[in-house]
C-alpha positions in Angstrom: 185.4 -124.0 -117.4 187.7 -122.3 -115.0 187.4 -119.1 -113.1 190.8 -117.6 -111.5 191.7 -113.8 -110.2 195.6 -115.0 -110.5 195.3 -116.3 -106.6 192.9 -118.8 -106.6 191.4 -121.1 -109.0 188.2 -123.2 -109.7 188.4 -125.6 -112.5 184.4 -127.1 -113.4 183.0 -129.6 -116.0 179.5 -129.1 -117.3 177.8 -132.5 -118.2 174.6 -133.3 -120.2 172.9 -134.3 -117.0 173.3 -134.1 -113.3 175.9 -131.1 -110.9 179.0 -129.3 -112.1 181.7 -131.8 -111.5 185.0 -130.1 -109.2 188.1 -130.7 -111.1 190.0 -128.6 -109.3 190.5 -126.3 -106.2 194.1 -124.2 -105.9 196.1 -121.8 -106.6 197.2 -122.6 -109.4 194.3 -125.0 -111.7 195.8 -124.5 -114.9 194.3 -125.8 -118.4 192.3 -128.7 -116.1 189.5 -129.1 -118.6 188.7 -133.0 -117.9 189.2 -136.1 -115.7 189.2 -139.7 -116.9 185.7 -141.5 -116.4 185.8 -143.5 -113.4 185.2 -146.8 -113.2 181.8 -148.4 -113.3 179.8 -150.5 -111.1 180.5 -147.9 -108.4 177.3 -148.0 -105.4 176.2 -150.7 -108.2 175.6 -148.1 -111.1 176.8 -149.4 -114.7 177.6 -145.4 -115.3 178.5 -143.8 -112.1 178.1 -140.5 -111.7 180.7 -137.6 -110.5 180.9 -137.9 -106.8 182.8 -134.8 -106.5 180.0 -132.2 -107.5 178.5 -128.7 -106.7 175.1 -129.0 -104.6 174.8 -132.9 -105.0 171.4 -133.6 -105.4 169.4 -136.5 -104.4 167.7 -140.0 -106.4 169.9 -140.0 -109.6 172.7 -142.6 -108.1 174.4 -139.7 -106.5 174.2 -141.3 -102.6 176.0 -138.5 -100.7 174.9 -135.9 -98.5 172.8 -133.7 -100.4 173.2 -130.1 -100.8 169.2 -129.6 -102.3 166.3 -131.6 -101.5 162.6 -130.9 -101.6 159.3 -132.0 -102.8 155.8 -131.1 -104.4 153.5 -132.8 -102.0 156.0 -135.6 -101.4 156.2 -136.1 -104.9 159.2 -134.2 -107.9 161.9 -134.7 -104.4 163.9 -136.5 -108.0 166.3 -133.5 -109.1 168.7 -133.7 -112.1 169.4 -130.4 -113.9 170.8 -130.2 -117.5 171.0 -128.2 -120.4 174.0 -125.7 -118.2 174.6 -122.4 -119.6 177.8 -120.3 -118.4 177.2 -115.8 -118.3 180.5 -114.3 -117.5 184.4 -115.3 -117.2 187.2 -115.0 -115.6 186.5 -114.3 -112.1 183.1 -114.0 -112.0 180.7 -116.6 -113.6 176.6 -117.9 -113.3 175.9 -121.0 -114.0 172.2 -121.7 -115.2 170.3 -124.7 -115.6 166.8 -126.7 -115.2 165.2 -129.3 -114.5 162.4 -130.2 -117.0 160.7 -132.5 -114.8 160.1 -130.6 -111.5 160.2 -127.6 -113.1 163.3 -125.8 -111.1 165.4 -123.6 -112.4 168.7 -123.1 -110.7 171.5 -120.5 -111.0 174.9 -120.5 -109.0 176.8 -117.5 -108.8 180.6 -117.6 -108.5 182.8 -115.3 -107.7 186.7 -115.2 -106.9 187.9 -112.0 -105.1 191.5 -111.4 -103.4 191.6 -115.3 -103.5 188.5 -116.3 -102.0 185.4 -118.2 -103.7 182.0 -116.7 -103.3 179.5 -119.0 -103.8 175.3 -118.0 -103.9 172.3 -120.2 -105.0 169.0 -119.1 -106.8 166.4 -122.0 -107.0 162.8 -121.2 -108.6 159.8 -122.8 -108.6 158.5 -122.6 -112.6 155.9 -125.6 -111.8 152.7 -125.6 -110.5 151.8 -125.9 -107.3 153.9 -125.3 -104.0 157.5 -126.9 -103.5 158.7 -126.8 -100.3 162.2 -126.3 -100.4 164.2 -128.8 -97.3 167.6 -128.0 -97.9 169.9 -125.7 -100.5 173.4 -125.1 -99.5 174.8 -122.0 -100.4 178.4 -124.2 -101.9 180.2 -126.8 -102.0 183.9 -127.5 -102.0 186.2 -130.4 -102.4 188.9 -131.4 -100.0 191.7 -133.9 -100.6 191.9 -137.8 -99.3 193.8 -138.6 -96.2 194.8 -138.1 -93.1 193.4 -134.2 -92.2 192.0 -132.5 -89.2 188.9 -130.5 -88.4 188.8 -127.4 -86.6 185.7 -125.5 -85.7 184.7 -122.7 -83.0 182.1 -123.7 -79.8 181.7 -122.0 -76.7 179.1 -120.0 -74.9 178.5 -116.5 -73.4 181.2 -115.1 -72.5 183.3 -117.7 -74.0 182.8 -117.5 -77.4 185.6 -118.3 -80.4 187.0 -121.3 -78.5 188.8 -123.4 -81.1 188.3 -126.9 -80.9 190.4 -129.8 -83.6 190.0 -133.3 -84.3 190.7 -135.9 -86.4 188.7 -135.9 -89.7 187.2 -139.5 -90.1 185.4 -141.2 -92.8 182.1 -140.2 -91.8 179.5 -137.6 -92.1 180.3 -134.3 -89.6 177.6 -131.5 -89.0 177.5 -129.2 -87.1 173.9 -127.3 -87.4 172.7 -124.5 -85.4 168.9 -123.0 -84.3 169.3 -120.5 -82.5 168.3 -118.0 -85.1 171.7 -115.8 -85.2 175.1 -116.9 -85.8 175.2 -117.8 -82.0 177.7 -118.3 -79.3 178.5 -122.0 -79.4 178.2 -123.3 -83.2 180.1 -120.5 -85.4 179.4 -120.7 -89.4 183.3 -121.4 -89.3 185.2 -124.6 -90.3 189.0 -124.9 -91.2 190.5 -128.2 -92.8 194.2 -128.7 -93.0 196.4 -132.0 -94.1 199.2 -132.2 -95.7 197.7 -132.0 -98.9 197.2 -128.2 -98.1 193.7 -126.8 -96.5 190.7 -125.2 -96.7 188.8 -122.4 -95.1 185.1 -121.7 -95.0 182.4 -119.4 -94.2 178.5 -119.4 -94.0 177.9 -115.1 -94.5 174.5 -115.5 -92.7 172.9 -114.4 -89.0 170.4 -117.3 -88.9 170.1 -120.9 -88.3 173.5 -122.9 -90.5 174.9 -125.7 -91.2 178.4 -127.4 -92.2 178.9 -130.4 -93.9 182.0 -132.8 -94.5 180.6 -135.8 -96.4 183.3 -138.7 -97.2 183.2 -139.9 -100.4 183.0 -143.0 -102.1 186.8 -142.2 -103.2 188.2 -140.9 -99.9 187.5 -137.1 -100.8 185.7 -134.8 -98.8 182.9 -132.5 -100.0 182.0 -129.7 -97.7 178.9 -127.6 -97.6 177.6 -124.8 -96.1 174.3 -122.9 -96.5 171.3 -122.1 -94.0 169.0 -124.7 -92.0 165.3 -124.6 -92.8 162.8 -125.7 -90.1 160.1 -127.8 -90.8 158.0 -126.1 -93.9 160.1 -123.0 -93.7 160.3 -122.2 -97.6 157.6 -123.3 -99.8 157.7 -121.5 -103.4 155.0 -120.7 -105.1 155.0 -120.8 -108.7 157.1 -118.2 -109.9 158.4 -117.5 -106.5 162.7 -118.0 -105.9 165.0 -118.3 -102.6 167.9 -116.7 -102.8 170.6 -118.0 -100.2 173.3 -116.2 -98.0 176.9 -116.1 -99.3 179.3 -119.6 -98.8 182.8 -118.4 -99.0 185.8 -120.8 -99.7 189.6 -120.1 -99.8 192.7 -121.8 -99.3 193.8 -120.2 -95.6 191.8 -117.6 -93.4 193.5 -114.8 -94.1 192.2 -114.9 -97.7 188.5 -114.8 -96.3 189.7 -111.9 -94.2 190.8 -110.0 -96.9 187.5 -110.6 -98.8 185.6 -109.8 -95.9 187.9 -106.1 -95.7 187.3 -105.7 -99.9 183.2 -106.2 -99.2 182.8 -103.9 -96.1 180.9 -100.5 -96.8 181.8 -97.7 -94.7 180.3 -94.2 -94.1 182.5 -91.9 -96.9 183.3 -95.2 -98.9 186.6 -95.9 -96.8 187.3 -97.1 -93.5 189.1 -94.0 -91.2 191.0 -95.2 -88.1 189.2 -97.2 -85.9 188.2 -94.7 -82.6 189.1 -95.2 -79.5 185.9 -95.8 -77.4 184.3 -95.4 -74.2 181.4 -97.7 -73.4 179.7 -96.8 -70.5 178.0 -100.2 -69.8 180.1 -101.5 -67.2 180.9 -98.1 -65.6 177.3 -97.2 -65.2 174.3 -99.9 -66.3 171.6 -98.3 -65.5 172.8 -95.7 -63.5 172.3 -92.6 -65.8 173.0 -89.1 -64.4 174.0 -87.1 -67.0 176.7 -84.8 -64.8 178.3 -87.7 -64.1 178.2 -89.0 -67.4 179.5 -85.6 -68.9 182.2 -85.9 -66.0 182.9 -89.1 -67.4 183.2 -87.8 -71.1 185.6 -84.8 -69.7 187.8 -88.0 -68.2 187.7 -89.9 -71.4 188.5 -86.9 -73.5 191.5 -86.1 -71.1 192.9 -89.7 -71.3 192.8 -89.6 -75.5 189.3 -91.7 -76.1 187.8 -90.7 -79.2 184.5 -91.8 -79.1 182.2 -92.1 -76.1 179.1 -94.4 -75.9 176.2 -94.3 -74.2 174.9 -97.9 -73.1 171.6 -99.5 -72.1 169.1 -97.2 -69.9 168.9 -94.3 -71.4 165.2 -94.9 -72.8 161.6 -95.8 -71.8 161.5 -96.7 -67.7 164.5 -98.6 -68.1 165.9 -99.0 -64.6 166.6 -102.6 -65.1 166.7 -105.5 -67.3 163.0 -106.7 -66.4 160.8 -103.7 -68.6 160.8 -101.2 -71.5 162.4 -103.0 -74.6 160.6 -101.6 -77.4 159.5 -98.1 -75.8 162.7 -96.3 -77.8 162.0 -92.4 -76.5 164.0 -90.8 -74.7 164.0 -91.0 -70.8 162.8 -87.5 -69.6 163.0 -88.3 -65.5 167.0 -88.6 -66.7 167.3 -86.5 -70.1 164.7 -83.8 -69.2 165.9 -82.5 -72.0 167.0 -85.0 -74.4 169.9 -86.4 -75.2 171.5 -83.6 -77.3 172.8 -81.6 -74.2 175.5 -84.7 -73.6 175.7 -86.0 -77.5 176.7 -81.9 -77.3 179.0 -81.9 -74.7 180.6 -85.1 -76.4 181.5 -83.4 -79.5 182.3 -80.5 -78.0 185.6 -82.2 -76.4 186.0 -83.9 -79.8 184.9 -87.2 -79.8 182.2 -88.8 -81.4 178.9 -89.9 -79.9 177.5 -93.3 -79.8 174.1 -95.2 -78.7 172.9 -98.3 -77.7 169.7 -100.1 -79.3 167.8 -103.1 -79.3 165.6 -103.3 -81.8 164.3 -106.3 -82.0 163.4 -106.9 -79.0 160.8 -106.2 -76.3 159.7 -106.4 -72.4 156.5 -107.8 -71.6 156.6 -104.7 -69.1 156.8 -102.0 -71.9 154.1 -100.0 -73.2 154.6 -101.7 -76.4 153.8 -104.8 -75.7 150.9 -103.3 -73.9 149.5 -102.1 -76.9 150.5 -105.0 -79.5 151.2 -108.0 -77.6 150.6 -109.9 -80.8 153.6 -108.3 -82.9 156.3 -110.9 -80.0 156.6 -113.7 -81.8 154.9 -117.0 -80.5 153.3 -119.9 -81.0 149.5 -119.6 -80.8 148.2 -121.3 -77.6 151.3 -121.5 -75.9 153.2 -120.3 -73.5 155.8 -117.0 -74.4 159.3 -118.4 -73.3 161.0 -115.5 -71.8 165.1 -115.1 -72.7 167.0 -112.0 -70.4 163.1 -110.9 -69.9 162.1 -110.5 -73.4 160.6 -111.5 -75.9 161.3 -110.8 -79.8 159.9 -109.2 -82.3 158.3 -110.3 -85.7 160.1 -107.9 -87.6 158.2 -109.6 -90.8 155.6 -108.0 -90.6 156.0 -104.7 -92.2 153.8 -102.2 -89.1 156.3 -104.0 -86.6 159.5 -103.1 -88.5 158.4 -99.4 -90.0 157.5 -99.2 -86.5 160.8 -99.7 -85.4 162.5 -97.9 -87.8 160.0 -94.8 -87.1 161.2 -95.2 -83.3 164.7 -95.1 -84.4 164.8 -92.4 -86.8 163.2 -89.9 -84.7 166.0 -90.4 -82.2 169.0 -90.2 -84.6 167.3 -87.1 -86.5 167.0 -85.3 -82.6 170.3 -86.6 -81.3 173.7 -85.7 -83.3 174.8 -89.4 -83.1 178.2 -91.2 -85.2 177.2 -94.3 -84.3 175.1 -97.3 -83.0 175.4 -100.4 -80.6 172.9 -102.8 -82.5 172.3 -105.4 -79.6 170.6 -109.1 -80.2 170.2 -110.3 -76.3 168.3 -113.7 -77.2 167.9 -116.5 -79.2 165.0 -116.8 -81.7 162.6 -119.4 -79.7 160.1 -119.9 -80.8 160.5 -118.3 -84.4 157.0 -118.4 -85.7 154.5 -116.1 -86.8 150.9 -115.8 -86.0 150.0 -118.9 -88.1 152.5 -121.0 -86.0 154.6 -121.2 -89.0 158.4 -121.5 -89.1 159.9 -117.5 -89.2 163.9 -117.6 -89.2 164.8 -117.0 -92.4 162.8 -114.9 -93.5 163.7 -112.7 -89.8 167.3 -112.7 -90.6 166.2 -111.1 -94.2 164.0 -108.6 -92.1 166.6 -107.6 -89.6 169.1 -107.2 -92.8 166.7 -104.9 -94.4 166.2 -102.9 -91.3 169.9 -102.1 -91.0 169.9 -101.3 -94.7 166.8 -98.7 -94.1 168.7 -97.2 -91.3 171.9 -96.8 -93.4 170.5 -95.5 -96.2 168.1 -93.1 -94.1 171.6 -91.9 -92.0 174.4 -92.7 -94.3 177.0 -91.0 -92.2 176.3 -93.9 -89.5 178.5 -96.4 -88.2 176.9 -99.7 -86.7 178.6 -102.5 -84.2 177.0 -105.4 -84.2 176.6 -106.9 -80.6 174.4 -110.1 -79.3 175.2 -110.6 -76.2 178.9 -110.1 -77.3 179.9 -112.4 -80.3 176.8 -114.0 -80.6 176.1 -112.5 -84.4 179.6 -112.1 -86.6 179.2 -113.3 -89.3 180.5 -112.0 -93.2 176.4 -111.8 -93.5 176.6 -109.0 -90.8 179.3 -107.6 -91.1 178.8 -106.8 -94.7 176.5 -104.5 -93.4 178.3 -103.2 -90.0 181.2 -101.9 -89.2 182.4 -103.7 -85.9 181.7 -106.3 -83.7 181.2 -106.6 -80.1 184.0 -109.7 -79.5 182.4 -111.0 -76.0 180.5 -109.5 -72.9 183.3 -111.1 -70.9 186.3 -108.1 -70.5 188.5 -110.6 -68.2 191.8 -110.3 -70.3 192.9 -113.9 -69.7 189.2 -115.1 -70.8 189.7 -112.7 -74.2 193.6 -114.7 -75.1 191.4 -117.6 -76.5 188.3 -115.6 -77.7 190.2 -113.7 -79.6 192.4 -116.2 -81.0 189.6 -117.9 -82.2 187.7 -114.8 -83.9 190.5 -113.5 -85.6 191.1 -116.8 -87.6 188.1 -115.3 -89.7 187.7 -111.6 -88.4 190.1 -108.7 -89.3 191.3 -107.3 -86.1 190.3 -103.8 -86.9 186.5 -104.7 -86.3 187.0 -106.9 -83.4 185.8 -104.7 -80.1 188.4 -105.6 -77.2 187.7 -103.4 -74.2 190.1 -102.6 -71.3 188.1 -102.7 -68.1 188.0 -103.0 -64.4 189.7 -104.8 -61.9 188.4 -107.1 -60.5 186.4 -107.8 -63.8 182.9 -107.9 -63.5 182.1 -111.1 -65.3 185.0 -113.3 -63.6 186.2 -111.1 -60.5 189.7 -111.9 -61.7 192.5 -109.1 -60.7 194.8 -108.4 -63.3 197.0 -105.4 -63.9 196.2 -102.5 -66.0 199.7 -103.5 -68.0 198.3 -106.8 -69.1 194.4 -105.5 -69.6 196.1 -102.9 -71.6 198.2 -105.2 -74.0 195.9 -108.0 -74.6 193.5 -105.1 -76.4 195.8 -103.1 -77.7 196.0 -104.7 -81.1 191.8 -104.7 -82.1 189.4 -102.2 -81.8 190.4 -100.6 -78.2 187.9 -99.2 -76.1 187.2 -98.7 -72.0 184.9 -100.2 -70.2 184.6 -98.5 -66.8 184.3 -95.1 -65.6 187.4 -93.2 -66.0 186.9 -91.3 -62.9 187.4 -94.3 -60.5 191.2 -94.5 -62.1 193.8 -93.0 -59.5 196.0 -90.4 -61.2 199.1 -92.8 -61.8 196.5 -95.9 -63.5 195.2 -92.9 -65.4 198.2 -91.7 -66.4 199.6 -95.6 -67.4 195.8 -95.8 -69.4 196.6 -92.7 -70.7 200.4 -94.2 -72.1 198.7 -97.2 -73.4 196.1 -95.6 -75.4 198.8 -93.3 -76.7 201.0 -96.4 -78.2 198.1 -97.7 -79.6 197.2 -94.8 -81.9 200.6 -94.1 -82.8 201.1 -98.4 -83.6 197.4 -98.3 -84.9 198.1 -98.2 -88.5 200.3 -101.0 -88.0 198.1 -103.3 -86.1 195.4 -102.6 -88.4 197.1 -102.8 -91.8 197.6 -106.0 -93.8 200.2 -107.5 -92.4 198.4 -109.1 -88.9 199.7 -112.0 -87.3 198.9 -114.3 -85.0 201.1 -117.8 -84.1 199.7 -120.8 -82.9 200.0 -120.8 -78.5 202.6 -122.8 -76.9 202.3 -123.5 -73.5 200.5 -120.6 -72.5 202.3 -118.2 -74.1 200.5 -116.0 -76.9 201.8 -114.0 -79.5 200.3 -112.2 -82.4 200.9 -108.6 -84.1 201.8 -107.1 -87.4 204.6 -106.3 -89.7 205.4 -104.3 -93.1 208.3 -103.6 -94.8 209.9 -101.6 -91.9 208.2 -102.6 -88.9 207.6 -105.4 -86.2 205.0 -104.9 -83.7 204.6 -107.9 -81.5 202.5 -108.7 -78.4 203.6 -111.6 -76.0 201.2 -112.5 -73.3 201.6 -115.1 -71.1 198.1 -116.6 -70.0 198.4 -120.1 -67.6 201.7 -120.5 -65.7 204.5 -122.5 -67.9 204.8 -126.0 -67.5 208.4 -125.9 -69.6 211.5 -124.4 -68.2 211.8 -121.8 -71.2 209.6 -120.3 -73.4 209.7 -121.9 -77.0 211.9 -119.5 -79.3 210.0 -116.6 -80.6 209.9 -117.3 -84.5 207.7 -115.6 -87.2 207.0 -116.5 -90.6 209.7 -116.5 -93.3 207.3 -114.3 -95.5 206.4 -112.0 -92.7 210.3 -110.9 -92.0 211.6 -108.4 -94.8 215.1 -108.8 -95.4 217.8 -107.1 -93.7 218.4 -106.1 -90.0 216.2 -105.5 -86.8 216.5 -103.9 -83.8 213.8 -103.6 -80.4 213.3 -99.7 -80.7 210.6 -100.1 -77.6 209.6 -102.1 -75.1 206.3 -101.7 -73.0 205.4 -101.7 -70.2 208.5 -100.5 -68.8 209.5 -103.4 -66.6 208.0 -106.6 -67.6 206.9 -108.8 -65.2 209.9 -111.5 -65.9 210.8 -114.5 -64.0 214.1 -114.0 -64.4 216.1 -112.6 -67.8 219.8 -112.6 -68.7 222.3 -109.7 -69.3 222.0 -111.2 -73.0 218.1 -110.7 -73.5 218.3 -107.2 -71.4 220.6 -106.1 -73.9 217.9 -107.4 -77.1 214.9 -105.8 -75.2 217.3 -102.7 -74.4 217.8 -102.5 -78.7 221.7 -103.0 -77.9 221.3 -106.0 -80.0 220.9 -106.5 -83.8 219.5 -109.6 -85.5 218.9 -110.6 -88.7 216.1 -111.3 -90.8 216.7 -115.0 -90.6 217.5 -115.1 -87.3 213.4 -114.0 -86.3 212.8 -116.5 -88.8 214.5 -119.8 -88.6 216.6 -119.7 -85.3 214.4 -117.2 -82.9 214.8 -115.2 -80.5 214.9 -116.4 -77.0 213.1 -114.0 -74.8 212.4 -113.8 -71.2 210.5 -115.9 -68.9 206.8 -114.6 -68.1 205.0 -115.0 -64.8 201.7 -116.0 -65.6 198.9 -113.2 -66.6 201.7 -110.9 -68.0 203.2 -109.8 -71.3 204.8 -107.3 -73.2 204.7 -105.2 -76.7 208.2 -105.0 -78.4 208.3 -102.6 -81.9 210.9 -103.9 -83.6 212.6 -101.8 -86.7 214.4 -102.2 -89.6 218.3 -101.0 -89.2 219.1 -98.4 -92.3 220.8 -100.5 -94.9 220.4 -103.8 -93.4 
């Protein structure tokens, strides 16, 4: 069988017995119906079977790494389906099968869209007695033999996306993750290139993953992806199913991106440009007076910010990080009123109004937990490990989420509000319930279904997703929000490779990137409003400070800034984005259609060359024709030194052809470290 949307192809065979064999993975799979039978005696087995399979299973002379594995009291941990059954074609196809001796019935759904693979596993229990489930991936994909390299995203708070490539070896790699959200340092993320060609993939899920690369016995790699079960986590009954996250598979990033973009639901069924925002976190903390914030919104109005929200304190007794988690009703020693009077003011100056939450957490000083310290989760007698003060929630249980979503709804049903900051400021230990028993999975479910209740109960609502910055983005999500909080660290330098790193998988558009103060609060670094200004310019742009503290000429250069980015916005945020490959500290990414260049050049670390590398783009990012720099910004870049020859390119006295960005490249001017510009470059009429 082979499913295709014209971009991308998947070419299976169905046996008798055992997984769907890969024949191919491409764009282009053609009529591949069959392979010759391999040769025998392989791992010692007179009649070898496939190695290159869907969801390998274990005992059957299959010795890989395998993608589902359980037991029934130790006993049925022996899977081989048969008996396959295809529903659907051409793109989108469900494979069905069982297994007559456990009693497991299994059905993958497939799905190719704007040339990425969807892949999603059902596995039921129609035998008696419990199974407990240990592992089922969520898909599986082939990579080519040879010489290839690894690349994957660690990091940490505050230094999240940070792409990291090796060698791929014959081996087994993982790369699993606990922390019961997509997390900081182990992203659901893998990308595999050789010269064979390469492969992208993506776990769509907010709880504890893994990846897989498993060598096999022919030099191929099979890689999987699907979510990490702690001891006992899913036991079926009979009759009961699991249903896992979403595995995505494509031939380059940008595929997955566009995907992502096609499966995104927004208020009013389409996306509208992305706001300009104020967040008033790092201007503020805890620090609410509302004439000062109203002050603040007057500022943000007057510099062209379109949509102003209000951060962390504005609820409970919350004067610090150390109490009221949990106790969502509005402040009255600093809203005597409510919070109407400022989402008011707010609107009245025409932006939109935002607010910060935290669901699913809550202080051990809060009157919650006062009166149902048994809804945190822990493990009975133990101790409660506390995480930024708090402890989390066991949104399973249904009085602890309608709770929560009572809280919530009153406020958004009182307060005119566009929009929520849906924070996650821990990790998920312990994740157990009152029985001691393993919770994570079935918490990521409850926190999805939260944010579906809230959506469907205030449809006009937009939701960023934040966890201590990029702790959750994932497509899992994301599918469900509308933007992501990128990283709590605002230091421009820091955000060259965090953002490098997210936007391999992440659409720009969605990716929060905040110009804030100098010196930055996380780092203390001191950097100038020019390159704070540029290194956000082409994602979601907000500011994070208060306005007020700007003197008139920073406000006015703010001002300019936010200006070029509405007016490039479209642009930036279209489907042409870029983004090259650093070379020796020098950064440079943008977006291009038929008519227009916009690119961003940022020079992070000082250079160790003499000369920046020349500034190429892709062959099938240049239309034909003629170009010309119509702007350049800031003003006067922070050069080294320039000649009269690149004056007169930035200047737009020079034209160059299409193949000139492309194959020979444009040598621009020397940067001094923690500088950069933004050149627009246009088409010449009739070139």
């Amino acid at each position: 069988m082979v499913l295709s949307d014209g971009a991308l192809g998947l070419a299976l065979a169905l046996h008798g017995r055992g997984m769907p064999e890969i024949l191919a993975f491409g764009a282009d799979v053609g009529d591949v119906a069959s392979v010759v039978a391999r040769s025998n005696r392989v791992n010692g087995m007179d009649v070898p079977p496939p190695s290159a399979t869907l969801l390998p299973t274990v005992g059957m002379g299959a010795f890989q790494w395998s993608a589902i594995a359980g037991h029934r009291d130790g006993r049925d941990f022996v899977i081989e389906f048969s008996n396959w059954r295809v529903e659907g074609s051409g793109a989108d196809a469900t494979l069905r099968a069982q297994d007559e001796e456990t009693k497991l019935e299994i059905a993958i759904c497939l799905s190719i869209l704007a040339g990425a693979l969807a892949s999603r596993v059902t596995l039921t229990n129609r035998g008696i007695g419990v199974f407990t489930l240990d592992r089922c991936m969520a898909g599986s994909m082939i990579f080519p033999e040879g010489g290839a390299e690894l690349t994957h995203f660690a990091g940490s708070w505050g230094r999240e996306f940070q792409t990291r490539s090796e060698p791929l070896n014959a081996r087994l790699w993982l790369n699993e993750s606990r922390r019961g959200r997509t997390s900081h340092d182990r992203s659901p993320s893998l990308l595999l290139s050789s010269r064979e060609g390469s492969l992208a993939v993506h776990l769509g899920w907010s709880g504890n993953h893994v990846l897989s690369v498993d060598t096999l016995d022919d030099g191929r790699r099979l890689v999987h992806a699907g979510e990490l079960f702690e001891s006992g986590e899913v036991r079926l009954d009979p009759g009961d199913a699991y249903e896992s996250p979403v595995a995505y598979f494509a031939l380059h990033s940008a595929a997955l991106r566009a995907r992502l973009k096609r499966e995104m639901t927004w208020p009013g069924s389409a996306a509208k440009p992305r706001p300009v925002t104020l967040n008033t976190w790092e201007g503020n903390y805890f620090d609410h007076k509302l004439p000062a914030l109203m002050a603040q919104a007057d500022a943000a109005a007057a510099l062209g910010i379109e949509r102003f929200v209000l951060d962390d304190g504005w609820f409970g007794k919350r004067d610090d990080d150390l109490r009221a988690l949990g106790d969502w009703q509005v402040d009255p020693r600093k809203y005597p009123t409510g919070l109407k009077p400022l989402a008011d003011h707010v609107h009245g100056l025409g932006m939109e109004f935002g607010l910060w939450f935290e669901p699913e957490m809550i202080s051990p000083d809060s009157d919650l937990y006062r009166a149902h310290p048994d809804w945190a989760m822990h493990v009975p007698g133990r101790d409660r490990p506390l995480s930024r003060h708090q402890l989390v929630l066991d949104l399973t249980r249904k009085e602890v989420s309608d709770h929560v979503f009572a809280c919530m709804d009153k406020v958004l049903r009182e307060t005119p509000v566009d929009c929520i900051k849906w924070d996650m400021n821990r990790d998920l230990a312990p994740s157990t319930n009152a029985e001691g028993r393993a919770l994570t999975s079935k918490q990521t479910r409850a926190f999805y279904a939260l944010v579906d209740h809230i959506r469907a109960a205030h449809p006009h609502l937009e939701i960023e997703s934040c966890a201590s910055g990029g702790g959750r983005a994932d497509y899992g999500a994301l599918r469900r929000t509308h933007r992501f909080w990128t990283s709590d660290c605002t230091d421009a330098f820091e955000r060259l490779e965090i953002q490098r790193g997210a936007r391999e998988f992440l659409p720009p558009e969605i990716m929060g990137a905040h110009i804030s103060a100098s010196p930055n609060h996380q780092t203390h670094r001191r950097l100038s409003l020019d390159f704070r200004a540029l290194v956000a310019l082409a994602y979601h742009l907000g500011v994070e400070m208060d306005p007020r503290t700007l003197e008139p000429a920073e406000a006015e250069k703010l001002k300019g800034w936010i200006a070029l980015h509405k007016r490039l916005r479209p642009l930036l945020h279209g489907e042409g984005a870029f983004q090259l490959e650093p070379h020796d500290g020098r950064y440079i990414w943008g977006a291009t259609n038929q008519d227009t260049i916009a690119a961003i050049v940022a020079q992070g670390p000082q250079m160790v060359g003499e000369q920046p590398a020349p500034f190429r783009l892709p062959r099938d990012l240049v239309s034909p024709g003629h170009w010309r720099i119509v702007t350049c910004a800031p003003a006067a870049p922070d050069f080294i030194r320039h000649t009269e020859e690149q004056r007169m390119l930035l200047s737009g006295e020079t034209i160059v052809s299409g193949a000139t960005l492309a194959v020979a490249g444009l040598n621009l001017p020397m940067l001094r470290p923690e500088s950069g510009l933004v050149l627009e470059f246009q088409r010449v009429n009739g070139g």
